[in-house]
BADRENVEX-374484 format. One record per atom (N, C-alpha, C): x, y, z; residue in three letters. Coordinates in steps of 0.05 Angstrom, whole numbers, plus 32768, in hexadecimal, padded with zeros to 4 digits. Layout:
BEGIN
XYZALA...
***
This chain:
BEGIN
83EB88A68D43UNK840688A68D37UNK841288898D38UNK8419887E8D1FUNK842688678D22UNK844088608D38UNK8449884B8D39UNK845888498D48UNK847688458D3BUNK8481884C8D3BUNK84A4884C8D25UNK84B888338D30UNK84B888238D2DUNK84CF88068D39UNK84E288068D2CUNK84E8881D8D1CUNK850B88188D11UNK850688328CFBUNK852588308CF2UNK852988468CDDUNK853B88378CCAUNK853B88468CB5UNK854688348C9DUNK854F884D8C8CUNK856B88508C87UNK8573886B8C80UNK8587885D8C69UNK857C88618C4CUNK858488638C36UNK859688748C1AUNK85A688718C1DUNK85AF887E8C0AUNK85AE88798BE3UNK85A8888E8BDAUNK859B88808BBFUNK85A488888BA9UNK85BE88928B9BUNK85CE88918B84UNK85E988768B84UNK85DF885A8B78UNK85EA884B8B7AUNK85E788388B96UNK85D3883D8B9FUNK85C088278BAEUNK85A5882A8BB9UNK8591883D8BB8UNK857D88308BB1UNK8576883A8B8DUNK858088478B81UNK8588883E8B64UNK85A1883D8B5BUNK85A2882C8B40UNK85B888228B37UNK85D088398B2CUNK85C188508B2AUNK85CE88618B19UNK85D388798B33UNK85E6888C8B23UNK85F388A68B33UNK85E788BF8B1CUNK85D288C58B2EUNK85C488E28B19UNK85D388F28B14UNK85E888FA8B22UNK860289178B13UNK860B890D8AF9UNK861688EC8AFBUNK861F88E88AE6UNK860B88E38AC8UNK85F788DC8ACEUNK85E088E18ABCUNK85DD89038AAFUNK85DE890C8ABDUNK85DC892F8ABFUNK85EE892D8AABUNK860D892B8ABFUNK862389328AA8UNK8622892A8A8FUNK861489198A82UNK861089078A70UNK8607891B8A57UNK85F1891F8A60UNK85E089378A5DUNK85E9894F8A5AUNK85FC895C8A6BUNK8607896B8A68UNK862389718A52UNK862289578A46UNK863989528A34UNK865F894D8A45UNK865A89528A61UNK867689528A6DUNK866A892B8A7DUNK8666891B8A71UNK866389078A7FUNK867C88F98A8CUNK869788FB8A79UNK86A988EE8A8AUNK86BC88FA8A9EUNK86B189198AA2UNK86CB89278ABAUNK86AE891C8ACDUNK869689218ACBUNK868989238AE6UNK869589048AF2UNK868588EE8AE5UNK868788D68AE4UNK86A888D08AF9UNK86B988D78AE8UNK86D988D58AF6UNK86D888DE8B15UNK86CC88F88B1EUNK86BC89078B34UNK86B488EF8B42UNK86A388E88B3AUNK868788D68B44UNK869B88BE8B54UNK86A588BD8B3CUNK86B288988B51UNK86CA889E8B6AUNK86D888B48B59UNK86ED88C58B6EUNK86E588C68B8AUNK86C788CE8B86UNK86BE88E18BA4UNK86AF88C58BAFUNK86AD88B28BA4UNK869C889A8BB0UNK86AF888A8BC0UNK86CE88868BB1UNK86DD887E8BB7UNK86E988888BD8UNK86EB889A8BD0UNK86F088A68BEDUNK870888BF8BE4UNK870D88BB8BC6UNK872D88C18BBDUNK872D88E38BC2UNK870B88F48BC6UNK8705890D8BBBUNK86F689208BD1UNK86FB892B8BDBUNK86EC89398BF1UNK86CF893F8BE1UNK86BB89318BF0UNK86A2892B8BE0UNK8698894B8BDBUNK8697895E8BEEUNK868689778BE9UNK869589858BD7UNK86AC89878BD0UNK86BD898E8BC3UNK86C089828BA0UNK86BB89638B9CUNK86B2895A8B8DUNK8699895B8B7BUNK868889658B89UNK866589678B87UNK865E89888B7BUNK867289928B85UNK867289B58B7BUNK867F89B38B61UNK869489A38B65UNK86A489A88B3EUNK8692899B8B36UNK867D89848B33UNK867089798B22UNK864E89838B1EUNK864C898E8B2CUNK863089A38B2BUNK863C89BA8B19UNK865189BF8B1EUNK865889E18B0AUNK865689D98AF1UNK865D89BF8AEDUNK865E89B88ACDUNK864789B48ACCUNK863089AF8ACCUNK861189AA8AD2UNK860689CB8AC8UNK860D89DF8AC4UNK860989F78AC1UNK85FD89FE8AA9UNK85E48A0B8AA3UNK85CB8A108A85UNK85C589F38A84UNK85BE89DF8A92UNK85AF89CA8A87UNK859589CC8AA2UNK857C89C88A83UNK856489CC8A85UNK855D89BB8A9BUNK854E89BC8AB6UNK853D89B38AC2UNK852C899A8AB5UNK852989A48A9DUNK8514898B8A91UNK852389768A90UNK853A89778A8DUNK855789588A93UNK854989448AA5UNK854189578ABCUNK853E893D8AD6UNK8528892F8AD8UNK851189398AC1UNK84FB89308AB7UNK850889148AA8UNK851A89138A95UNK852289028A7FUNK853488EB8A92UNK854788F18AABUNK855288EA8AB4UNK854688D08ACAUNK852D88DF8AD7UNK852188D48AECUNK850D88B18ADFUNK850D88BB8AC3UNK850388AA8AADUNK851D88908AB0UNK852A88978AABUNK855088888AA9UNK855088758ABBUNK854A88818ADEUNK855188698AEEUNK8544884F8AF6UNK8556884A8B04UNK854D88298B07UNK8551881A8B2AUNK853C881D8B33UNK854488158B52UNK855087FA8B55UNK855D87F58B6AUNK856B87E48B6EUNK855687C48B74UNK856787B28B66UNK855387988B5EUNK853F87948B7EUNK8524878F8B82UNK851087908B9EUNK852387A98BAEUNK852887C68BA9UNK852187D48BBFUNK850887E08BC2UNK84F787DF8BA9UNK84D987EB8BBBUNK84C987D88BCDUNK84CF87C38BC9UNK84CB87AB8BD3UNK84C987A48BF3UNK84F187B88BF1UNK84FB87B18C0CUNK84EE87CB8C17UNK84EA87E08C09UNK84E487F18C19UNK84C987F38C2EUNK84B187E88C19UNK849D87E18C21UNK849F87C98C36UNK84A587B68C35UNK84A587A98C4EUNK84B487BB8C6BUNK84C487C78C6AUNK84CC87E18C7DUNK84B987E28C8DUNK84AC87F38C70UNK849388018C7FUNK847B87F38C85UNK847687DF8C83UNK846087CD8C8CUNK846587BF8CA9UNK848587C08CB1UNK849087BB8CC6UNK849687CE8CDFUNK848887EE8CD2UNK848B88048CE5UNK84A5880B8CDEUNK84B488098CCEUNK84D0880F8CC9UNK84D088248CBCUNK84D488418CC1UNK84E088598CB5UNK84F688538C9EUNK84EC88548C86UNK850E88628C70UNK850188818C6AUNK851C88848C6AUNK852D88A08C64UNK8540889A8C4CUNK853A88B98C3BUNK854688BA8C26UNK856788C68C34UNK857D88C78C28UNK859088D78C36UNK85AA88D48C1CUNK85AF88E98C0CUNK85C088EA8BEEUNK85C588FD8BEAUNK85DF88F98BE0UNK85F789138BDDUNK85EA891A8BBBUNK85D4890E8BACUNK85CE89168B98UNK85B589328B9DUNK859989378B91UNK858E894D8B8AUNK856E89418B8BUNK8562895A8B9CUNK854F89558BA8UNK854089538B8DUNK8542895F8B76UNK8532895E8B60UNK8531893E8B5AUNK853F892A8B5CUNK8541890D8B56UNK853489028B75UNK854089058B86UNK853688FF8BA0UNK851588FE8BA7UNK850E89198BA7UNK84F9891C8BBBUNK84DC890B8BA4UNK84E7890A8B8AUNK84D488F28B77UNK84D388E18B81UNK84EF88D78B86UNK84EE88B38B8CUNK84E688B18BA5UNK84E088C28BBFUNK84DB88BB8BD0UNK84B788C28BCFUNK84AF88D58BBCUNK849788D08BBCUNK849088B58BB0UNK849D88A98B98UNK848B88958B8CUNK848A887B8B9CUNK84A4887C8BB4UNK84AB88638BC4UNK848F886A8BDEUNK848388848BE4UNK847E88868BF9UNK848588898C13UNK849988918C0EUNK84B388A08C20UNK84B588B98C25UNK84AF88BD8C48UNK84AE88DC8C48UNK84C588EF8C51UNK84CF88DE8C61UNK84F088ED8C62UNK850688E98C57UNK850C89038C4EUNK852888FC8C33UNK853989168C38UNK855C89188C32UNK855C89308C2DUNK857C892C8C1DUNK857A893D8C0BUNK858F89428BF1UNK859E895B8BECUNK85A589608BDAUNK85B3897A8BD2UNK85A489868BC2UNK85A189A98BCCUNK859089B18BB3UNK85A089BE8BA7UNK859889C48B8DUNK85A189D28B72UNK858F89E88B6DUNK85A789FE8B67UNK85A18A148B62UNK85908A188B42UNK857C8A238B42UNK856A8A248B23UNK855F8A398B1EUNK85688A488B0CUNK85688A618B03UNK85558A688AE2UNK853D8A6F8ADEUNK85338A728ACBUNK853A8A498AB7UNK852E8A3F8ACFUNK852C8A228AC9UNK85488A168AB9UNK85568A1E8ABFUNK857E8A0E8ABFUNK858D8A158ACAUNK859B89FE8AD8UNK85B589FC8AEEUNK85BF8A128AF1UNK85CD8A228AFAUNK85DD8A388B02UNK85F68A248B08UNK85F68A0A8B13UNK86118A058B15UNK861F8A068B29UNK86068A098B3FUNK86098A118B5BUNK85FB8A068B6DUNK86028A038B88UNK85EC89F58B96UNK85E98A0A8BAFUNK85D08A058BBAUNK85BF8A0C8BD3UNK85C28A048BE4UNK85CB8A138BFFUNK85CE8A068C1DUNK85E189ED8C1DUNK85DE89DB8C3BUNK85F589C78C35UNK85F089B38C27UNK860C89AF8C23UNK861589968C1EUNK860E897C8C22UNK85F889658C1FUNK85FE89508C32UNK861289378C2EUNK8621894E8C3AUNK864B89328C3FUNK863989158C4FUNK865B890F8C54UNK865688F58C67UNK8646890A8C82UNK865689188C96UNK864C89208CABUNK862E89258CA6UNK861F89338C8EUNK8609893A8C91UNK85FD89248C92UNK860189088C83UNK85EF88F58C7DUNK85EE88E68CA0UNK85FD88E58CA5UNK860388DA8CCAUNK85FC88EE8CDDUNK85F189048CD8UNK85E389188CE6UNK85CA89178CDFUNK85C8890A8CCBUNK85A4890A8CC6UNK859E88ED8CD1UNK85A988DF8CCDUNK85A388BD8CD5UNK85A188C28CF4UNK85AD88D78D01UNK85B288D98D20UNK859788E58D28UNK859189018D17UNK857689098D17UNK855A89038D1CUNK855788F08D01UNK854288EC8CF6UNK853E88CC8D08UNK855288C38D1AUNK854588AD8D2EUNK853D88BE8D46UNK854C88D38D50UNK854488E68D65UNK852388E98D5FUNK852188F18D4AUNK850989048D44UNK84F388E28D44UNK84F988D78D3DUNK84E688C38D3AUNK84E488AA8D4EUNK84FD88B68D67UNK84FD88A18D84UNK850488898D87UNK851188828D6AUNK851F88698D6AUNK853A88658D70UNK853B88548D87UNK8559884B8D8FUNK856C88408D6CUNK858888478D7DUNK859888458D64UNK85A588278D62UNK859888148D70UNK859887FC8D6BUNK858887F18D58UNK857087FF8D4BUNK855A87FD8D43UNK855B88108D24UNK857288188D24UNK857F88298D09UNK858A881F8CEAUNK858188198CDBUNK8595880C8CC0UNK859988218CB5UNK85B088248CA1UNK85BC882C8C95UNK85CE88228C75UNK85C488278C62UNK85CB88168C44UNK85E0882C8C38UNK85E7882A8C24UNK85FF883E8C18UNK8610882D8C05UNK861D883C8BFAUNK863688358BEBUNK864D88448BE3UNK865188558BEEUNK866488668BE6UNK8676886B8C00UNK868E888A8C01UNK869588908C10UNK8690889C8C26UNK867688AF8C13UNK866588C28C29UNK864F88B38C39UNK864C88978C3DUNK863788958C48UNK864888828C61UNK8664887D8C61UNK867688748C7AUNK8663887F8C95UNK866A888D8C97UNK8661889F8CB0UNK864588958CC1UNK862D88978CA4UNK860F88848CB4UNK8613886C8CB7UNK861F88658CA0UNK8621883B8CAAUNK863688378CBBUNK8646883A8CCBUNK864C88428CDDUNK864088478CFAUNK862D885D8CFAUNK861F88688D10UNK860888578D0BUNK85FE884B8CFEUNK85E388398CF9UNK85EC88268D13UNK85D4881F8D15UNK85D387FE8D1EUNK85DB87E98D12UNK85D087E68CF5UNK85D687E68CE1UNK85DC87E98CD5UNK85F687E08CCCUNK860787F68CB4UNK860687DB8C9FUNK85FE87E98C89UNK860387D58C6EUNK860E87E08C54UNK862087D48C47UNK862F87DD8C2EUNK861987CD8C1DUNK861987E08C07UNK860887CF8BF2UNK861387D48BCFUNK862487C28BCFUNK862F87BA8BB5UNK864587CE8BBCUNK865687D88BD0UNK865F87F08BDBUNK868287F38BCFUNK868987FD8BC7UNK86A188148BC1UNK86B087FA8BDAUNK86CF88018BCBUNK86DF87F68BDDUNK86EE87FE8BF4UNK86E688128BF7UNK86EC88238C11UNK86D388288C2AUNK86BC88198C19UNK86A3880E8C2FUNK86A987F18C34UNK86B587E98C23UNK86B587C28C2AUNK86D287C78C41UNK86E187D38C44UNK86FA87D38C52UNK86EE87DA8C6FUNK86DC87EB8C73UNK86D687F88C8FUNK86B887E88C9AUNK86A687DB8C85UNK868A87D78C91UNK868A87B98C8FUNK868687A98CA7UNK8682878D8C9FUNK867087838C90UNK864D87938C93UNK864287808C89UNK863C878D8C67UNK8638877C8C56UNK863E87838C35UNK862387758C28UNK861A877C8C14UNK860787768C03UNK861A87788BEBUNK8620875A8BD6UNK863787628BC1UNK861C87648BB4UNK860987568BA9UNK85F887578B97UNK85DB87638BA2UNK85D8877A8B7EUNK85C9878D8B83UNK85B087878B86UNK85A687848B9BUNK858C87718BACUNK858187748BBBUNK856D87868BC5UNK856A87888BE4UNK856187798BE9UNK855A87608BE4UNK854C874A8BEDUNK856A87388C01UNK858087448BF2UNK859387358C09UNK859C87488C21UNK858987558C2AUNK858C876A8C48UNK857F87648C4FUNK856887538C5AUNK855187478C68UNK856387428C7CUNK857587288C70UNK858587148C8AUNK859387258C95UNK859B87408C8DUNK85B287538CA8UNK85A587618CBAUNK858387608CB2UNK857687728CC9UNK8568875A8CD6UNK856B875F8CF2UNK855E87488D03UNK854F874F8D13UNK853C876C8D0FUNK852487728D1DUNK851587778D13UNK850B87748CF3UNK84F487698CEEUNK84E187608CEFUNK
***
């Protein structure tokens, strides 16, 4: 069994890709500008996120499964994150997927990155389209900082030895509890609470904030 020297816990609608899959959905769904309005509300901090995430999944309701086929086509990772991710892992460094978006978008990108721990929101799918509803919890802020707390337990790494990326409201809580906490291109209610910031969308400029490498 390899040996694990750190963890690297990512969040990935609007940092490790550029885009927010609901609002793609909604797009799709023809309701693109209430979700969208949703989307920045609940990033902002302005919207109780689980509460936010339910009105914008209900509008998501009869659209075909085959969407996230056309969708997953759409994104665009953030300029060297496979990059960054791979050097991670050539350094013994664990990433983790961890997003208030949908395992149907998720658990792809963590296969094609080679990433084995991830965890998202699932969506309810009924004769192959949305119901409009979702499955089990939520992952809020608390869930994403319960898994970051976890998934170093489970893998024995001190939480000095922890990063943490994000950009929104819901991901306060891990960058925070990280060792490393990093905003990345982050909402202004992450630049107010987290010192360290990535303005430009880059992972090549997070090297210099981790110093155990």
């Amino acid at each position: 069994m390899k040996k694990i020297k750190g963890l690297c816990v990512l969040d990935v609608d609007g940092t490790l890709i550029e885009e927010e899959v609901i609002d793609l959905l909604g797009k799709e769904a023809e309701c693109e500008n209430e979700v969208a309005l949703l989307t920045v509300q609940a990033m902002r901090g302005e919207l109780d996120f689980e509460e936010s995430l339910r009105k914008r999944v209900s509008l998501l309701q009869g659209l075909s499964v085959d969407t996230f086929d056309k969708i997953y086509h759409e994104l665009h990772l953030s300029k060297n994150a496979a990059k960054f991710i791979k050097v991670l892992q050539e350094n013994q460094i664990e990433v983790g997927l961890v997003s208030g978006g949908f395992t149907t978008i998720v658990e792809r990108l963590a296969k094609d990155l080679g990433i084995s721990i991830y965890t998202a929101n699932q969506l309810e799918i009924r004769e192959d389209h949305l119901t409009g509803n979702l499955i089990g919890p939520i992952i809020s802020r608390e869930v994403k900082e319960a898994t970051l707390v976890r998934w170093a337990e489970e893998l024995q790494v001190p939480f000095e030895r922890t990063i943490a990326i994000g950009d929104g409201a819901n991901d306060l809580d891990m960058l925070k509890r990280a060792g490393v906490g990093i905003g990345f291109c982050a909402k202004a209610i992450v630049k107010e609470e987290i010192p360290l910031q990535i303005e430009e969308r880059d992972f090549l400029k997070v090297y210099k904030l981790i110093d155990f490498l």
